[in-house]
N, C-alpha and C positions, 0 to 999 in steps of 0.2 A: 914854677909852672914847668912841664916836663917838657918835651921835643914833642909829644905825640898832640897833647893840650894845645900845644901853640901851632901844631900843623891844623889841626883841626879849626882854631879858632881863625886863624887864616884865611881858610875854604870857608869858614861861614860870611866872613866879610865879605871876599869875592864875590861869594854865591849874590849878598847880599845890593851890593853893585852892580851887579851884570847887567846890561842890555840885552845884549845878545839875544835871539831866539824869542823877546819875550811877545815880539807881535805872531808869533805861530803858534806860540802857548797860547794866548786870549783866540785866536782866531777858532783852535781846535776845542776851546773851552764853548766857544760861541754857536760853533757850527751846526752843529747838531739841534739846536732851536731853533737857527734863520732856517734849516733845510726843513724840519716839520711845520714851520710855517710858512713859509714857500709852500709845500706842498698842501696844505690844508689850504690856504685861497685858492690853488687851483683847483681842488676838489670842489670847494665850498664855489667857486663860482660856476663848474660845470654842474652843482648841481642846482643852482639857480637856473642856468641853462634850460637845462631838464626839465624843472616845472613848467618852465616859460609855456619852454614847449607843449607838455603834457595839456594845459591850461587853452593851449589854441589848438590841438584838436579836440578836446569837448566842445570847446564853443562852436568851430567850425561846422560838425559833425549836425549838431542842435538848430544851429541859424538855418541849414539846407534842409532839413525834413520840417522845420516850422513853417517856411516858405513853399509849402508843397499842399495842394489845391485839390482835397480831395483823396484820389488815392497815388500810393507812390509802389512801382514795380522794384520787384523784390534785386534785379540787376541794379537799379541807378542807386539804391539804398548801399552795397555792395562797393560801387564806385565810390559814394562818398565815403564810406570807411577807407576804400584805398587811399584816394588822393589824402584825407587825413591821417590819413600813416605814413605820407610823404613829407609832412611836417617832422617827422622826427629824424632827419634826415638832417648830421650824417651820424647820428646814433641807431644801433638798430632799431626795428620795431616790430621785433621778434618776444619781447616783453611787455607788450602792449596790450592792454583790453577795453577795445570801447564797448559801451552799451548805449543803445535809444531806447528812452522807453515812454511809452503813451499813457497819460497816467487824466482819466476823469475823476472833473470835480462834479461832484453828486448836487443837488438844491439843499441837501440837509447838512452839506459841506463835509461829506465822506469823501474818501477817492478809492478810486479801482485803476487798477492796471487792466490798459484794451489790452495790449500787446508790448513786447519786449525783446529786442534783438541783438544779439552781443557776434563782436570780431574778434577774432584770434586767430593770428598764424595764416592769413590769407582765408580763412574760415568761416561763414558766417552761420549763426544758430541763435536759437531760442533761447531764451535766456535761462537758469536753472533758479535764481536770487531771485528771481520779480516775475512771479507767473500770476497768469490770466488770471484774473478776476480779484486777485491779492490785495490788500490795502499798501500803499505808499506814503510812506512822511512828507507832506511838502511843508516849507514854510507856511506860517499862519496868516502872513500878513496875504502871500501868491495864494492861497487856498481861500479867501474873501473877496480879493479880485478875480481870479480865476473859475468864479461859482459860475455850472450850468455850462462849463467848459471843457479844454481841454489843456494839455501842457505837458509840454515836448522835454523831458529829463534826458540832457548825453551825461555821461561820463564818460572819463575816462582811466583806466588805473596802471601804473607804469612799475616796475623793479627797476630801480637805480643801483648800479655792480658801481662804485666808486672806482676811480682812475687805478690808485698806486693801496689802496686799502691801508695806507700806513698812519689819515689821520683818521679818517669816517671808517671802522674797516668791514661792518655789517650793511648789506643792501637795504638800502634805505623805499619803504614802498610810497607812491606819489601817488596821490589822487585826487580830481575835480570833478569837480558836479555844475551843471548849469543847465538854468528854466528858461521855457521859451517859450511864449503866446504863440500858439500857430495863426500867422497870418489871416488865414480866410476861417468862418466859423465851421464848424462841423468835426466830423472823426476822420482823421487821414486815416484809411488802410491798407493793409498791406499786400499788395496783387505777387 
């Protein structure tokens, strides 16, 4: 075996005993998965967050104009969008779009849209998706109890911008819908 053979074969033993270093080797081999998943539950949990949220202004928004007797002024309608845009707090709610909408159930179990109001941006307008007179999907089972009715649809629809984008890294869009028996019988409208 020549001098260079045995240098070499030398260095593979050492190589092959070493301790040294070799918890910064695994660590740096490691790292890079515990950090994308680090960072993916925090995403994945804020974007649970988000719906939470997204999920409790519709409802909110739905339960206040179901509990309204009659007719509801075009301000207090306004307010409840506000304060429901305070639920997304401390996320913006600059991405935010709720809509109410009044949707009758016919005796031949048709439905029509009375009316439909959507928020944006401190904003409030008529809706462009659910106009007067329009037919609206509800559930089969709420369109049988609902007959000779009415029923109060919020939604709401959210754009979720993820934190760090490095595990979700497309905005993710969020959206809830929920029915409401208007308390008292008749058409709530809109002054």
């Amino acid at each position: 075996m020549t001098v260079r053979g045995r240098r070499l074969r030398e260095l593979l033993r050492r190589f092959a005993v070493a301790q040294r270093a070799v918890a910064a080797i695994e660590f740096a081999l490691v790292f890079p998965f515990m950090l994308a998943l680090y960072v993916g539950v925090v995403e994945g949990g804020a974007l649970i967050t988000v719906d939470r949220k997204v999920q409790s202004v519709a409802g909110a928004v739905g339960d206040l104009v179901a509990r309204t007797n009659d007719s509801l002024p075009v301000g207090r309608l306004r307010d409840y969008f506000r304060a429901a845009s305070g639920i997304m707090i401390p996320y913006s709610s600059d991405r935010l779009v709720q809509r109410v909408v009044l949707v009758e159930v016919r005796d031949n179990l048709t439905t029509r849209v009375e009316w439909c109001q959507q928020f944006t941006n401190d904003t409030m307008s008529v809706c462009t998706n659910y106009t007067t007179g329009s037919s609206f999907t509800l559930p089969d089972n709420l369109v049988n109890l609902a007959r000779n009715q009415y029923v109060v649809v919020s939604e709401a629809n959210y754009s979720y911008t993820p934190i760090a984008r490095l595990v979700i890294a497309q905005p993710v869009n969020l959206f809830r819908r929920n029915h409401y028996m208007p308390r008292f019988p008749g058409k709530i409208r809109i002054q």
